[in-house]
N, C-alpha and C positions, 0 to 999 in steps of 0.2 A: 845067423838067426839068434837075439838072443829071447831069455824067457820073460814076460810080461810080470810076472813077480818078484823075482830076486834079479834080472838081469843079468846072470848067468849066459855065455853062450853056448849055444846048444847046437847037436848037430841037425841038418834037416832030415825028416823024416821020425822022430823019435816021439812017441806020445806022450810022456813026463819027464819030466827036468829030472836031469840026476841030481842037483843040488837042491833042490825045494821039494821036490816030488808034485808039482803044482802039473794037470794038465796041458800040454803043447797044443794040441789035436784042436782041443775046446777054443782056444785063443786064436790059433790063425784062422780058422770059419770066420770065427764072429767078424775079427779085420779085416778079412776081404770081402765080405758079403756087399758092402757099399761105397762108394766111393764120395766123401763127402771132400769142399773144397772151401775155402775163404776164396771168396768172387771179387773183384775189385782194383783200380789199378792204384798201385801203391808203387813209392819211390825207390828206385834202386837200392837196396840195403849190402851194403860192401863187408863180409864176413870177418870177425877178428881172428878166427880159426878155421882149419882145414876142414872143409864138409863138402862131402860129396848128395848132390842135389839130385834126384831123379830127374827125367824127361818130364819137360812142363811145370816143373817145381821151381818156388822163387823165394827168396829168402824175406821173409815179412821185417820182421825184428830179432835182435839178438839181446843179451841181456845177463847179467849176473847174476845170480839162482844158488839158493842152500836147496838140496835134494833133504825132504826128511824120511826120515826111516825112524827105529829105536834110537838112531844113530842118525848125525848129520853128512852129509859131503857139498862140499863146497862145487859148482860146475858152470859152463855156460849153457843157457838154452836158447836153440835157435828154434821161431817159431818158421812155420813156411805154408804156403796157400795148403797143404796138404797132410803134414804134421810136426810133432814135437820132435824135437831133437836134443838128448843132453847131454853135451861130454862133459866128463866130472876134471877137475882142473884146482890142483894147486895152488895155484900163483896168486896172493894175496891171502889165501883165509887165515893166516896169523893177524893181519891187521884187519881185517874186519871182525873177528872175534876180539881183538882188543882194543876195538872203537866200539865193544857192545851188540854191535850190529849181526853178531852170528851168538844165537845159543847154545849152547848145549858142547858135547863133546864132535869134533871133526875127527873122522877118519878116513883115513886113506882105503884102508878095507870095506868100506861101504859099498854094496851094490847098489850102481844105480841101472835102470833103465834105459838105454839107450836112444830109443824111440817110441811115439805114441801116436799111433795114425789117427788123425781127425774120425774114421768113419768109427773106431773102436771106443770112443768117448760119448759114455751115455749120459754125464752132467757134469757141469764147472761151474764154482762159482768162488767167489771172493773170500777167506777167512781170514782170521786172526789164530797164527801158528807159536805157539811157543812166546806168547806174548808183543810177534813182529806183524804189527797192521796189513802188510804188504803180502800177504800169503795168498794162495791159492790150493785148492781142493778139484782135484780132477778125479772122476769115478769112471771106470773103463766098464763096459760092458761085460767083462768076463769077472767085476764083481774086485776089482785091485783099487784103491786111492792109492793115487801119488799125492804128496803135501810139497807143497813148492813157495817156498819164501824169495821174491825179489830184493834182491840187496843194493846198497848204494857207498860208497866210499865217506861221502856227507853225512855228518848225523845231524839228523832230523830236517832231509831232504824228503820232502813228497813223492818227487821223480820216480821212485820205486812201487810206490801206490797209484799214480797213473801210468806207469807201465801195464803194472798189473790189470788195471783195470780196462786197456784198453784190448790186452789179451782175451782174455775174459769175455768183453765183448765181441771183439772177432770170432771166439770157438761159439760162444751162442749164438749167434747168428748163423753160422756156419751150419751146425749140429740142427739148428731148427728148422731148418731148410729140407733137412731130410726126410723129420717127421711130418 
């Protein structure tokens, strides 16, 4: 289990994060209260990394992703009918920081988030992060933004802006369904 704000893990049963002091208790309610889903049949998506998929879970898209924080971390995100998923991952953020494409400082010490279940996301939409078009703003129900820039090896490839966007699309749809 880790925690919904610093991503920290945690043990089960504790009601505040030893490292943030942020409520446990509060955050897994709100995530399990509904079960919200991306409906639709989509093409087998073949994972570039190790991800273990719950029962009934299918991998949407995968994709290259700066996690922001104060602080950047470079990671993949796998989307799936059910939630986000991000492991943080080394491998390239020297050269996409020096193709421009990542700002800010990358670090290895950056907490990210591991996970963001569809039903705990109370709005997403599309932003402009740190100057990169390709961003997105996810607002959790328990009151946390994640900022998530889409990356692309190409400078000045669109592919990262319709990625995003088609993200984007999928969780509003998804999210709206509920309400």
């Amino acid at each position: 289990m880790f925690c919904q704000n610093c991503g920290n893990e945690i043990n089960e049963g504790i009601k505040f994060c030893p490292n943030c002091g942020n409520a446990i208790e509060t955050i897994k309610n709100t995530a399990n209260k509904n079960t919200v889903e991306i409906q639709g049949d989509f093409p087998v998506a073949q994972s570039k990394i190790p991800l273990e998929l719950l029962e009934g879970e299918k991998l949407i898209l995968q994709y290259n992703v700066a996690v922001i924080s104060k602080l950047a971390a470079n990671g993949i995100l796998s989307l799936t009918n059910k939630r986000i998923l991000i492991k943080k991952d080394s491998f390239g953020k020297a050269s996409l920081k020096s193709a421009g494409l990542l700002t800010g400082a990358l670090m290895s010490s950056v907490k990210v988030v591991p996970e963001i279940k569809l039903s705990n996301i109370a709005t997403i939409q599309a932003a402009t992060i740190r100057g990169q078009k390709s961003g997105a703003e996810i607002m959790t129900k328990d009151g946390y933004t994640h900022r998530i820039i889409f990356q692309s090896m190409k400078i000045g490839s669109k592919e990262p802006i319709n990625i995003r966007d088609s993200f984007v699309a999928l969780i509003q749809s998804a999210i709206s369904k509920e309400n």
